[in-house]
Structures are given as structure tokens and as C-alpha cells.
C-alpha positions as CSV (number, residue, x, y, z in Angstrom):
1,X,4.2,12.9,-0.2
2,X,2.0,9.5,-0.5
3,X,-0.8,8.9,2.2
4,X,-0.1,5.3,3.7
5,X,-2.3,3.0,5.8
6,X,-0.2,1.5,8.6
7,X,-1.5,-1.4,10.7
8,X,-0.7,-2.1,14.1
9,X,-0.7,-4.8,17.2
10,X,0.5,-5.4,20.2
11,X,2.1,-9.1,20.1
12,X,2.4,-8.6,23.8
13,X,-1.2,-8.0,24.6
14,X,-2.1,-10.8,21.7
15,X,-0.1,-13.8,22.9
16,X,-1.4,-13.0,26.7
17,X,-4.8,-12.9,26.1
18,X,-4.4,-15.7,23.0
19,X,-3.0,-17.8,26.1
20,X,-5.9,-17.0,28.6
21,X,-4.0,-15.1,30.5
22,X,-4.7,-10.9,31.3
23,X,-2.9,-8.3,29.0
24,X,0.3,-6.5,30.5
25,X,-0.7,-3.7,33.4
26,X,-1.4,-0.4,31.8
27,X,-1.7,-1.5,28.2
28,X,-5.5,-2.0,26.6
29,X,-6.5,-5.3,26.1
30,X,-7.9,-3.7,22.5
31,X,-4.3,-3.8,21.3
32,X,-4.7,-7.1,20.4
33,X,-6.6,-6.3,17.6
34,X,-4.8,-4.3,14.6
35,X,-5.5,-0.7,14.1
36,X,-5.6,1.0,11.3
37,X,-3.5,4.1,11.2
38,X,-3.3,7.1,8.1
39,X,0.1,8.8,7.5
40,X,2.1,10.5,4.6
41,X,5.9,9.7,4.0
42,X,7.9,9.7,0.8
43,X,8.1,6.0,0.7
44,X,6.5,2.6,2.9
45,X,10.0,2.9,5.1
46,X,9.2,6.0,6.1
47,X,6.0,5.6,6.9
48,X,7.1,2.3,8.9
49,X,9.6,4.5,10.8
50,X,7.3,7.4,11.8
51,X,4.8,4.9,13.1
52,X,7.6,2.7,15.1
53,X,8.4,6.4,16.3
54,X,5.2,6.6,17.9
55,X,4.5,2.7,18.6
56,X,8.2,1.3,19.2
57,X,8.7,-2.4,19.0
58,X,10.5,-2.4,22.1
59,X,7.1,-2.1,23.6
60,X,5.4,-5.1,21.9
61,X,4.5,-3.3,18.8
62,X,4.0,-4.8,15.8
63,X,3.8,-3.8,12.0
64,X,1.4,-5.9,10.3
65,X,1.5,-3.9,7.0
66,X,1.4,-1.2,5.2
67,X,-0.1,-0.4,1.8
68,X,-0.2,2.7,-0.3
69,X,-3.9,5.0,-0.4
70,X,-4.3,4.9,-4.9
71,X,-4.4,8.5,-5.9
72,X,-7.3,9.4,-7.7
């Protein structure tokens, strides 16, 4: 399996705060940043899938990219 960097936001907590308003109860304001998250899948759309497993769009989750670690 390939090791995958998967980056992540909350477009929920992002266009609240963007707007000036307070990010949704219960959900950290940090989320409006993108983190940065390691996993290994056979391919990029299984890596997308495992993280959307864990950070569902459904709950304001966002994608931004992923890109493949270079083997050495």
C-alpha cells in the first residue's frame, strides 16, 4: 500500500467564522484551518474514502487534497 497525505477543513466552521459570526456548537473553531492527515490505501480514492469515513461531509467536511508520500 502507498502512504497518502490527506487534507482537511470544515467549510462549516470556515464560512462562519469567515463571516464574523461563531463556529457551530461543539465543533473547534481550529477546523477552519486544514489539517494534515497520513494514511495508506491502494490508490487516492481510497484514501479519500477512509478519511470521509472518519470526517464525513455530511458534517461540513471538506477534502482539500490529497497527494501521494514519494517512495524513497
Amino acid at each position: 500500500m502507498a502512504k497518502y497525505q490527506v487534507a482537511i477543513y470544515n467549510k462549516w466552521v470556515r464560512d462562519r467564522i469567515r463571516a464574523g459570526d461563531d463556529p457551530p456548537k461543539g465543533i473547534d473553531p481550529a477546523w477552519e484551518e486544514v489539517y494534515y492527515f497520513d494514511t495508506e490505501a491502494i490508490n487516492e480514492e481510497q484514501a479519500k474514502e477512509k478519511m470521509l469515513h472518519q470526517y464525513p461531509t455530511a458534517q461540513g467536511f471538506i477534502i482539500e487534497g490529497v497527494e501521494k508520500y514519494l517512495s524513497s
